[in-house]
C-alpha positions as CSV (number, residue, x, y, z in Angstrom):
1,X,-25.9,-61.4,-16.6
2,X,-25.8,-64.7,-18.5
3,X,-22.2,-66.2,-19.1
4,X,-20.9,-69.5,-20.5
5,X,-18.0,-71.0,-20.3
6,X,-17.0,-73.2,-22.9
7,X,-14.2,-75.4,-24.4
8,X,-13.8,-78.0,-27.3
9,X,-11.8,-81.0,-28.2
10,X,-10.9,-81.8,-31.4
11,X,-9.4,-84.2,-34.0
12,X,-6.2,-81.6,-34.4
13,X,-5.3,-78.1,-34.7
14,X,-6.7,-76.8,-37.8
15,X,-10.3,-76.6,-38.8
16,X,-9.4,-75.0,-42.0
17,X,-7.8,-78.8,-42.3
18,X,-10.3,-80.1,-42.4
19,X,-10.0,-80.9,-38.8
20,X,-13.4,-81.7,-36.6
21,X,-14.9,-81.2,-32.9
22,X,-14.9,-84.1,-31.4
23,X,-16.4,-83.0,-28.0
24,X,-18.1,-79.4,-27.1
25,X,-18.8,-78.5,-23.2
26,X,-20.7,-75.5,-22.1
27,X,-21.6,-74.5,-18.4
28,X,-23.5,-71.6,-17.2
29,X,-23.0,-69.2,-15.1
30,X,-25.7,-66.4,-14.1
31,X,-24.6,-62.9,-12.3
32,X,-21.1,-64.7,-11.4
33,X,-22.4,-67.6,-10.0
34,X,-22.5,-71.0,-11.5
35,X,-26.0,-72.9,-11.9
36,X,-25.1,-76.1,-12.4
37,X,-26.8,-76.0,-15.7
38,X,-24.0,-77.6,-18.6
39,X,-24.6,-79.1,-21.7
40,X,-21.8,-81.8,-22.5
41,X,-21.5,-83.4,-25.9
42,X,-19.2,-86.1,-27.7
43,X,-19.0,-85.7,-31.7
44,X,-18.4,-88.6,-34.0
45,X,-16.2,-86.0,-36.4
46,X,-16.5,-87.7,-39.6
47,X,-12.8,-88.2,-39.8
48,X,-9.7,-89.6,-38.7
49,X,-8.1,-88.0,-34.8
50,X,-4.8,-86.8,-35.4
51,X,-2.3,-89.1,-32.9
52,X,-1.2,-85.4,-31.5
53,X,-3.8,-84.4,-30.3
54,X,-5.2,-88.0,-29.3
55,X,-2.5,-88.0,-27.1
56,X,-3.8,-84.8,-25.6
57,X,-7.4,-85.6,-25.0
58,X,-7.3,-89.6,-25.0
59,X,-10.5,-89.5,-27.0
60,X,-10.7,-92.2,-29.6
61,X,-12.1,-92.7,-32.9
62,X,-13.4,-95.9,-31.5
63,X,-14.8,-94.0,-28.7
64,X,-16.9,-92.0,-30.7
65,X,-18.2,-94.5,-33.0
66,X,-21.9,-94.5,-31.5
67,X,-21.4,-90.8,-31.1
68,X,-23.7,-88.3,-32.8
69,X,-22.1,-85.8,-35.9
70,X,-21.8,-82.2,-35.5
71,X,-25.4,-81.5,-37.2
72,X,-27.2,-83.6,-34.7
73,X,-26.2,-81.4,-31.8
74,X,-26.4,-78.3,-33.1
75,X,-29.4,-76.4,-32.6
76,X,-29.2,-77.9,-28.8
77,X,-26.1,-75.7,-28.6
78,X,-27.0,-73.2,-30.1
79,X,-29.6,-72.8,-28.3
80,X,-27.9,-73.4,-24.9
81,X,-25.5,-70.1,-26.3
82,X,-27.6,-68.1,-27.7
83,X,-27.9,-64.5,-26.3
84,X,-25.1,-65.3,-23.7
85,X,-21.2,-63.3,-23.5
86,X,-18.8,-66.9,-23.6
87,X,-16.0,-67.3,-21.9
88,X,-12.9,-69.1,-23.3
89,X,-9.5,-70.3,-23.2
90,X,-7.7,-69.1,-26.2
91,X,-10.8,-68.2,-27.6
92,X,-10.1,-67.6,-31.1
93,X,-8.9,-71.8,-31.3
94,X,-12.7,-72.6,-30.5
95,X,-14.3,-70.3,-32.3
96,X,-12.7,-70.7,-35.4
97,X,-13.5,-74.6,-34.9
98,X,-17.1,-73.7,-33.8
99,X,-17.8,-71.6,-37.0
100,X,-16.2,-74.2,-39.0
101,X,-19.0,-76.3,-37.9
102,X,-21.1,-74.1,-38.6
103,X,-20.2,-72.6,-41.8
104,X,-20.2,-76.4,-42.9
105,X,-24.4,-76.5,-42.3
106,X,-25.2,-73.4,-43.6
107,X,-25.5,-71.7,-40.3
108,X,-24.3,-67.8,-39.0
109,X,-21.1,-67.3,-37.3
110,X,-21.1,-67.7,-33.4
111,X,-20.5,-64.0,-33.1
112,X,-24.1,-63.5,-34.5
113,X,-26.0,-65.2,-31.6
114,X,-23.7,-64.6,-28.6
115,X,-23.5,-61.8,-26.7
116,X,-19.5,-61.2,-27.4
117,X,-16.2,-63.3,-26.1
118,X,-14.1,-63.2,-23.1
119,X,-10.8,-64.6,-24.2
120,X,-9.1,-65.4,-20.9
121,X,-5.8,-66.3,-22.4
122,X,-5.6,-62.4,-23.1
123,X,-7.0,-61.5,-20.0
124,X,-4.5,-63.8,-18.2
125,X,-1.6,-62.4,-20.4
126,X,-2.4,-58.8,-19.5
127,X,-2.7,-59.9,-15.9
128,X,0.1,-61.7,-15.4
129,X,2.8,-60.6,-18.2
130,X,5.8,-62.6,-18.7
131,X,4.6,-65.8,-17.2
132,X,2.9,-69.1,-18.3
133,X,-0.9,-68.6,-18.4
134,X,-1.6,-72.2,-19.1
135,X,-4.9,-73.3,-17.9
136,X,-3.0,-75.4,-15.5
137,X,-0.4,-72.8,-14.7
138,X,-3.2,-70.4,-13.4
139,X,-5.0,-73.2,-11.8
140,X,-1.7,-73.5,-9.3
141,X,-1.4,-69.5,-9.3
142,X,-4.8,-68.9,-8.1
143,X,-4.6,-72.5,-5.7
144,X,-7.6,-74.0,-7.6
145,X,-7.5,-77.9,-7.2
146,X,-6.5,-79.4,-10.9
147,X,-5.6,-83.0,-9.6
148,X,-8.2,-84.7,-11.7
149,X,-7.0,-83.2,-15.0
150,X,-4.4,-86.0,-16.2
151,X,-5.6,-85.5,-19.6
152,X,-7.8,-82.8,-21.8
153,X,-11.4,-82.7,-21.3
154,X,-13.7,-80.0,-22.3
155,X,-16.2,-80.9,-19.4
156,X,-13.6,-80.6,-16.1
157,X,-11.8,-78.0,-18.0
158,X,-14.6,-75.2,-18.1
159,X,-15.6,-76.3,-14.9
160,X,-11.7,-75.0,-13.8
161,X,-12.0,-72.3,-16.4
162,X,-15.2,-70.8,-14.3
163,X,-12.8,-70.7,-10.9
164,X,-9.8,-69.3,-12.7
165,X,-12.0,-66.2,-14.3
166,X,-14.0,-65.6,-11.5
167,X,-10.5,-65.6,-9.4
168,X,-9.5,-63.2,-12.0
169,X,-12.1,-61.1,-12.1
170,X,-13.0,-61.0,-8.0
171,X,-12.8,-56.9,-7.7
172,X,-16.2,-57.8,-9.5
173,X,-17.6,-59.1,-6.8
174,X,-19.1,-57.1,-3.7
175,X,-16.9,-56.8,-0.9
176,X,-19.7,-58.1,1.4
177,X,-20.3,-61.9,1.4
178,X,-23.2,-63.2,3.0
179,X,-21.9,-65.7,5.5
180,X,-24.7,-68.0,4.9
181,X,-24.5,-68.3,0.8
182,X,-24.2,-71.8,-0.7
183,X,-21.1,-72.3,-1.9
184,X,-21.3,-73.0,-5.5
185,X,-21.9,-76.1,-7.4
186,X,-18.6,-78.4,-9.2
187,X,-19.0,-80.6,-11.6
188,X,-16.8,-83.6,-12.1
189,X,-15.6,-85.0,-15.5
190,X,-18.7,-87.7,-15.2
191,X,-20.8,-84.7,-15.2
192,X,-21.9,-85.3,-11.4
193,X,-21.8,-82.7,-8.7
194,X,-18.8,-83.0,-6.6
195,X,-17.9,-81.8,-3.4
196,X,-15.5,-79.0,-3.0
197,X,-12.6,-78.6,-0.5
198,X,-12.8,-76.1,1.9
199,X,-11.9,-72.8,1.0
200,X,-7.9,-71.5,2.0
201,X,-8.2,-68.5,3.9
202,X,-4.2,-67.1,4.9
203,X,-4.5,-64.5,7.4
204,X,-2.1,-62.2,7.7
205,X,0.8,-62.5,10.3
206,X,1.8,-60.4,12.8
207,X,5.4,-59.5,11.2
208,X,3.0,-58.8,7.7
209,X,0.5,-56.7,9.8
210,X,4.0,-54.8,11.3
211,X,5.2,-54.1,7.8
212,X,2.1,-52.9,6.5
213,X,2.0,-50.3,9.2
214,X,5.0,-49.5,8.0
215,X,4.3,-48.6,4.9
216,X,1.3,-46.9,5.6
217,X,3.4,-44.6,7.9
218,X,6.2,-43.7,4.8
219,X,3.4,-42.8,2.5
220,X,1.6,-40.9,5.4
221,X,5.0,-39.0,5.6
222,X,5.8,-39.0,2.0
223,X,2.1,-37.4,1.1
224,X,2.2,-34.7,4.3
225,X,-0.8,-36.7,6.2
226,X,-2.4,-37.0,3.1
227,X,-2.6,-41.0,3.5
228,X,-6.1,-41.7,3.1
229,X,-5.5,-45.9,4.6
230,X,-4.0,-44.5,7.8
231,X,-7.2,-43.9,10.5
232,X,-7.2,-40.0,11.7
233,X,-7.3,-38.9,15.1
234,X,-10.4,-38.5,16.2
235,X,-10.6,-34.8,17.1
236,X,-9.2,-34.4,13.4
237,X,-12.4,-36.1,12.2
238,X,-14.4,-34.3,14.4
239,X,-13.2,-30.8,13.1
């Protein structure tokens, strides 16, 4: 299964403004596991960058001067898409940009040549009800490093996006992990591999592992010996 995750910056809030990308990342990820293949590109937008969302992404107008338009860049990204399920923060904010683009050169609709949307702003909302679901906010819940990200950038912030989803989608996974797989590949904001920090593991206490024989014993109660998490005696398995 081919997946990429992608994200925008753009000159404001409202393509049907008149508003512009200004810079499009994509990276990929194949049967859950990310490649290290990305496509990253800055877009001269034609147009003035709103001082909002400026101060969001810290891109400039000046920065972008030597930067290609939309229509140079196109069919590269297209074709880096094309025939793969996205996966997006607030998904309908980039594809309504992305199709602006689009509809603006006489292209289809990026729902045409993808493989359908994973918005994980809904996922994260059905997940986690009630509570901010902020890129940032589920970097912290789901203890994914987020230090580097003092400002917006579409690079860094679908290489986050990739940890948060695959955190938030790990009963996908197998149970077994080989204890010799590579770990996976991060990309920094300059595009370079980076190294990661060693993964957290918190093992349970003893006072948790007390507990949770606890409650295995009230539901073994509650059910008749029906618990299925409790271990039976052996003779019982036997019979």
């Amino acid at each position: 299964m081919r997946q990429i995750v992608l994200d925008t910056e753009t000159t404001g809030l409202d393509p049907r403004q008149g508003h512009r990308i200004i810079e499009v990342a994509c990276i990929e990820l194949v049967n859950r596991r990310l490649t290290g293949h990305h496509l990253h590109k800055y877009v001269h937008p034609e147009r003035d960058i709103d001082e909002g969302a400026q101060a969001v992404h810290g891109i400039t107008l000046e920065f972008l001067a030597d930067k290609p338009k939309f229509a140079d860049i196109v069919d590269e990204l297209l074709e880096f898409i094309n025939g793969a399920e996205l996966i997006i923060h607030n998904a309908p904010f980039d594809i309504g940009f992305l199709n602006a683009e689009l509809d603006r050169l006489g292209r289809v609709p990026v729902g045409t040549i993808c493989n359908g949307v994973i918005d994980t702003l809904k996922m994260a909302k059905e997940i986690h009800p009630g509570k901010r679901n902020s890129l940032d906010a589920l970097c912290e819940r789901y203890e994914i490093d987020n230090s580097s990200r003092t400002l917006h950038g579409a690079l860094l912030d679908t290489e986050l996006l990739a940890d948060v989803y695959l955190a938030m989608t790990r009963g996908q996974n197998s149970l077994m992990i080989e204890q010799d797989e590579a770990p996976r590949p991060q990309i920094g904001a300059d595009g370079q591999v980076r190294q990661r920090k060693p993964l957290l593991v918190r093992r349970a206490s003893d006072e948790e592992l007390a507990e949770h024989s606890r409650v295995l014993a009230a539901i073994d109660k509650e059910s008749k010996g029906a618990c299925l998490w409790l271990p039976k005696p052996e003779a019982e398995t036997a019979a």
